[in-house]
N, C-alpha and C positions, 0 to 999 in steps of 0.2 A: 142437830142433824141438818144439812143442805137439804134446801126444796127436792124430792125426789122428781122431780119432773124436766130439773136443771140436765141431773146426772140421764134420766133415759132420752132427752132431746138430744144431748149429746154424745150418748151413743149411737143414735138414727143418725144424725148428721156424721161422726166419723164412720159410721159404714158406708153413707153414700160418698163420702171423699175418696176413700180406701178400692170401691167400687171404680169411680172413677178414673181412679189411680193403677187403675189393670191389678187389685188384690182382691179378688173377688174370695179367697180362703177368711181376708183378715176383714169383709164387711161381712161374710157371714158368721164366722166369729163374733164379731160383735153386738147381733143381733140377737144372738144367742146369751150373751150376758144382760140385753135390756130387759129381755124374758125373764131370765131368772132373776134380775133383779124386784121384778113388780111381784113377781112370785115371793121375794121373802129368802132367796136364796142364799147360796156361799157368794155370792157377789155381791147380794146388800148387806152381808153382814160384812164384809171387806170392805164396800166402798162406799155403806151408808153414811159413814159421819168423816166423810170428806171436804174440809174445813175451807177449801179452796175453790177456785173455779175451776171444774170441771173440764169447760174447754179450752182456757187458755192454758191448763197445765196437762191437757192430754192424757186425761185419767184412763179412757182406752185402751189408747198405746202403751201407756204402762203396763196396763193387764195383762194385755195379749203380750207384749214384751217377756212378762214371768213365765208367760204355757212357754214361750217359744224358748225361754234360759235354759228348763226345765228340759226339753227333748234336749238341747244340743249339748247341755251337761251331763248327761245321760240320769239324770235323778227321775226322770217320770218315762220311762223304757215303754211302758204299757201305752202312754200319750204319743210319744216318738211312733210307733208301728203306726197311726194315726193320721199323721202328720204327711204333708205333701212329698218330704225327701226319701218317705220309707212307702205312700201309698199317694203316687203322683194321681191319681182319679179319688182322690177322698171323700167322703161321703161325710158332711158335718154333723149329721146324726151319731156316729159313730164317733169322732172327735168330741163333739159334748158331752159325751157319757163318761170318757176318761176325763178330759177339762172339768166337767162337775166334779168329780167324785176327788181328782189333782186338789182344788182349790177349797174342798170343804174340808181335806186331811192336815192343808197347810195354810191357815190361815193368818198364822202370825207371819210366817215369811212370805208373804203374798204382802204383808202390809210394809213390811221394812222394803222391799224392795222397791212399791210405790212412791216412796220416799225421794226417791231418784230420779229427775227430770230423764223424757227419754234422747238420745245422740244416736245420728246414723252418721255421720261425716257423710253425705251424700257427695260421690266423686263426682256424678254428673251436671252436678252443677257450676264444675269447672269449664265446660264447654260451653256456659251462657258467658263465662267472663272473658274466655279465653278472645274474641275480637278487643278487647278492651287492654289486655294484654299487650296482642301483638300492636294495636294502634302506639300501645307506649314506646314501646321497644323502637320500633320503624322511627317514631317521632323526636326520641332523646339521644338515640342511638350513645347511652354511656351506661355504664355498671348499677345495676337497681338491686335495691335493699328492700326486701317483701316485710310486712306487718301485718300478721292477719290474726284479727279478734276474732273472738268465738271461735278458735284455730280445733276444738274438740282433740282427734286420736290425729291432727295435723298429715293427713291426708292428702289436702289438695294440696299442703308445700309443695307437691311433686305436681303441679299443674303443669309446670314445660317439660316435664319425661314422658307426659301421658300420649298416648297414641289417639288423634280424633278423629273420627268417622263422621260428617255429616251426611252422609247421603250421596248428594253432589260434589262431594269434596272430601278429602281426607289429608290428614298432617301426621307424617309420621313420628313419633315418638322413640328415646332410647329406653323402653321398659314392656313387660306385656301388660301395661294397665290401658287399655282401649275404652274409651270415651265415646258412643253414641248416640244420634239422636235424630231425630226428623226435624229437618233444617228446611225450614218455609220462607224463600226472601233468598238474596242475593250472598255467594260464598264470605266470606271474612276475608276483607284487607290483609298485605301483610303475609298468607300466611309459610312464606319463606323467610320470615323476620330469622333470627336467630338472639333471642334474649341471654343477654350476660349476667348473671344472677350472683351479686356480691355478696349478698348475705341474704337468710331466711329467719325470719321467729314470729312466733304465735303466743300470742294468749289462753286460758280459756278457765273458767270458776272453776270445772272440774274436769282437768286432761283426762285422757287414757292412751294409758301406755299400750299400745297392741304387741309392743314383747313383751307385756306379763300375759299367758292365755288367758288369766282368768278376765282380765280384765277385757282383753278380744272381746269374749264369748258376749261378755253382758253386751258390748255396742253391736255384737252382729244378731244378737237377739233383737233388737229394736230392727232390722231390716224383715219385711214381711216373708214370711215361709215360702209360699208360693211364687216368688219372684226370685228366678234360679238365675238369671242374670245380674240383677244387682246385688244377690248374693256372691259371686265368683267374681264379681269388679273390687265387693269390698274387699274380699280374701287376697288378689291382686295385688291392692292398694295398701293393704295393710303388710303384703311382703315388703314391696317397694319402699316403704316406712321404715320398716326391720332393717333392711338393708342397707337405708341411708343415713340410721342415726338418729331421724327427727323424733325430735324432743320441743313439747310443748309446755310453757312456763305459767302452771298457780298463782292467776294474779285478776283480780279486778279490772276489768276494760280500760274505765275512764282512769285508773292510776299510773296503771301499766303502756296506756299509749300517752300519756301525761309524759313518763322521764321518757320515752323514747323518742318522740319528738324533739323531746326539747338537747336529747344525747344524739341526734340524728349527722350521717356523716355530713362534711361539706363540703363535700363534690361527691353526682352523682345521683341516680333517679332513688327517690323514697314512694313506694305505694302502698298505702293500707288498703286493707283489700277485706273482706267477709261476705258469707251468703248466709241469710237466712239468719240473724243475729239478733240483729235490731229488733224483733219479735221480744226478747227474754227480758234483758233488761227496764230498771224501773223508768218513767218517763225523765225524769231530770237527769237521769244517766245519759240514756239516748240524747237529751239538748248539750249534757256535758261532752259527749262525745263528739258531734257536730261539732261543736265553739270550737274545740281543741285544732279539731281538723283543718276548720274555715280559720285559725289564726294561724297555723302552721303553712297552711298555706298563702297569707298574708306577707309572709317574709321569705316564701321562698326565692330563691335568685332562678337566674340561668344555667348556671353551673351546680345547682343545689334543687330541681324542681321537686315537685308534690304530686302528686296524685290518690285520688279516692277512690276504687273503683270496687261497686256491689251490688249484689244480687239480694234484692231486697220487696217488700211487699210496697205497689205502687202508691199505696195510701201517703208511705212515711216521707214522699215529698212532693207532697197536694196533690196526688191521683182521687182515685176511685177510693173511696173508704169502705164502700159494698163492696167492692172487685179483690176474690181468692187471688188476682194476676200474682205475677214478683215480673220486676224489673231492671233488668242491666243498668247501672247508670251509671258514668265516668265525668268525671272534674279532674283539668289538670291546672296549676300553678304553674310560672306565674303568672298568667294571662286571667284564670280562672275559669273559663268555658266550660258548661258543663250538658250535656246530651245523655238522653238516654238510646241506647244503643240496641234490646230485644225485651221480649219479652217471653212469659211461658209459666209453668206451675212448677210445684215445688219440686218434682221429682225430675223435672226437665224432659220428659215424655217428648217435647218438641220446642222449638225455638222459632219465634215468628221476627224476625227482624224488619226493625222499624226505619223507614228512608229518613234519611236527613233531609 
């Protein structure tokens, strides 16, 4: 059995993140599981002999991820009346007493579904990349071929349909997927670019399809209850998807941007692009991925360039190793110049852009 002290620190710490994160349903939720865990409960008998790390794998979110399957697949009816979409003033008392009694009736499937690393495709964090975008566009002015690892239910493919709102600034988009956020710093370069988009594809260990429902359901389960907005962006996002076909490819990172590199067209802009990835992967993955990138970049031409661009936590290139931040950061070939461009947290709550 894992140190029990692992698993209830890091329930207090993802309730204050989730806090932080305007889900104040899903840090009192989880507060609610630390309890019952020291107690002895249906959550230490689910999550006592959890073999991993706790918080790099998000045991949490997993959990809360199952209550929340459970209302939207309608299998716990009595939790759903509970729940923020059926009792927008909820009272967690109330919530726990279904949540307990949900999690002590299904315990084996509370554990197969832990199983399951959590996915939100967060769309908003196409609007941290989106400057880095239009800089490419504006700068190569020729046909860009997109690469995006950790591509999940392939979401942000649709990064230039989406409509963005910064506050001070808005770009309109052809879709109703609306991108906002609190824009601190000066508007985005660019943004009458008009990107010409010759091909898209994605990676990801494990796609989802958002035209299977069943499959929706699970990734919109992992988006917190109480956040009715990035619930109706993903639902948006995920039409948008439906509609355009995207299809994301079962493949390993480092293999999968390995032959595509090396298949890559010659002529024409290539950008690999991911948010929030470089988290998952094992560390020689993450240096295999780099090498790949910084050698493809090594050869590219003028008529052939490269570009990197991601939203990433600032540690994985010599930042703050304390610092929650993520940060924008853009390299292009073949010059290789690289900047980081903004800053902000995982959910993209706001964008602090950094001067050159």
């Amino acid at each position: 059995m894992l140190d029990e002290t692992r698993i209830l620190d890091h329930f207090a710490e993802q309730a204050g993140w989730c806090e932080d994160l305007g889900s104040p349903f899903t840090a009192a939720l989880l507060r609610k599981f630390a309890v019952d865990f020291e107690a002895g409960g249906p959550v230490a008998d689910i999550c006592g002999d959890w073999s991993g790390n706790p918080r790099k794998d998000a045991l949490g979110l997993r959990l809360t991820g199952f209550l929340h399957h459970a209302v939207l697949t309608g299998t716990a009816p009595e939790l759903a009346e509970t729940y923020p979409a059926a009792s927008p003033g909820w009272d967690m008392d109330m919530v726990w007493r279904q949540a307990k009694a949900f999690l002590a009736a299904h315990p084996d499937a509370a554990r197969a579904f832990l199983q399951s690393a959590p996915q939100t495709n967060e769309t908003r964090r196409s609007i941290a990349l989106l400057p880095g975008f239009l800089d490419l566009a504006a700068r190569f002015r020729m046909p860009i071929h997109l690469l995006e690892l950790g591509a999940s239910a392939g979401l942000n493919q649709n990064w230039d349909r989406f409509t963005y709102d910064g506050g001070t600034w808005q770009r309109p988009g052809a879709s109703d997927v609306t991108i906002s956020t609190v824009w601190n710093g000066p508007e985005p370069a660019h943004l009458d670019a008009a990107p010409v988009i010759a091909s898209r594809a994605g990676c990801d260990l494990n796609p989802i399809d958002v035209s299977d429902d069943a499959a929706f359901l699970r990734l919109k389960s992992y988006t917190w209850p109480d956040q009715a907005g990035r619930l109706a962006r993903l639902d948006a996002a995920a039409e948008l998807a439906r509609q355009r076909g995207v299809r994301i490819e079962r493949a390993n990172a480092v293999d999968w941007l390995a032959e595509r590199l090396a298949t890559r067209p010659s002529e024409g802009l290539t950008i690999v692009y991911h948010s929030v990835f470089l988290i998952y992967p094992p560390k020689d993955d993450i240096a295999r991925i780099m090498r790949l990138i910084e050698e493809a970049g090594a050869a590219a031409t003028a008529s052939a360039p490269l570009a990197w661009l991601c939203f990433e936590p600032e540690s994985l290139f010599g930042g703050d190793r304390t610092s929650p931040r993520m940060q924008t950061r853009l390299q292009a070939w073949p010059d290789g110049t690289a900047r980081i461009l903004n800053e902000s947290d995982g959910h993209v709550t706001h964008v602090d852009v950094l001067q050159a």
